[in-house]
NUTISE-385381 format. One record per residue (C-alpha): y, x, z; residue in one letter. Coordinates in pm, whole numbers, plus 50000, padded with zeros to 5 digits. Each point is the difference from the previous one (the first is absolute). Layout:
! NUTISE-385381
YXZA/...
! end
This chain:
! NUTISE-385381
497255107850352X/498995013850343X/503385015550103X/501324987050302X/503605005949848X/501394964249885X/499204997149614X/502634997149781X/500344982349688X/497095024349797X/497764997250263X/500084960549954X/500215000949602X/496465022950045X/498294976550221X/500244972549752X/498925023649697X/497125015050217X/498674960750102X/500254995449622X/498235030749878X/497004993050233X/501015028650226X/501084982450318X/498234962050136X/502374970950005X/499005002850418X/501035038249996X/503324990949831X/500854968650219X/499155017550333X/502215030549879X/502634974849881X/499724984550391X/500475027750176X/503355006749886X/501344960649901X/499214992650330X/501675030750204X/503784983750094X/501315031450099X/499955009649624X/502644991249752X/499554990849618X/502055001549721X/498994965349837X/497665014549672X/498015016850309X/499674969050232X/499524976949715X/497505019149896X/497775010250328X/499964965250021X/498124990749670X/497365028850118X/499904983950354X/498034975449858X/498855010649671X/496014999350114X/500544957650060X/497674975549866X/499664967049883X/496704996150264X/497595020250136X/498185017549663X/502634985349779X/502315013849779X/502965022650089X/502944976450047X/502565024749817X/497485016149691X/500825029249837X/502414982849763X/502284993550258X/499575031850182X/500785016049677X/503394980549955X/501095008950340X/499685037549972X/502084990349671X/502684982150193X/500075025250295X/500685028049721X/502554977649875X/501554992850334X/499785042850053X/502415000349701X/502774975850109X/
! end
């Protein structure tokens, strides 16, 4: 996850299974997630942008010490959904 090379599709699928596994912070994976949803002179197929843009953002809160707004639950059905989506 510290290539410079644009991830593709595996390199998104292992962020969310490393933020779930305890290996990589919900701020690791959103900054990561940033620094490529936010780059316009990259294109995405739309599994890969809808995805980077789950993780650009995954590390939100309801309020300072709250709660994760998107818990682990969720998190967990959209690595579902984005293996679905790599299927289609």
């Amino acid at each position: 996850m510290n290539s410079d090379d644009q991830p593709d599709l595996d390199a998104i699928e292992e962020c969310f299974v490393a933020v779930l596994e305890g290996r990589l912070t919900r701020d690791a994976a959103d900054r990561w997630a940033g620094r490529w949803f936010t780059d316009d002179g990259l294109e995405w197929d739309e599994p890969g942008r809808w995805a980077l843009g789950l993780l650009h953002g995954i590390d939100l809160r309801h309020g300072p010490g709250e709660a994760y707004l998107h818990d682990d639950v969720q998190v967990r059905e959209w690595l579902a959904e984005l293996r679905d989506r790599r299927t289609r």
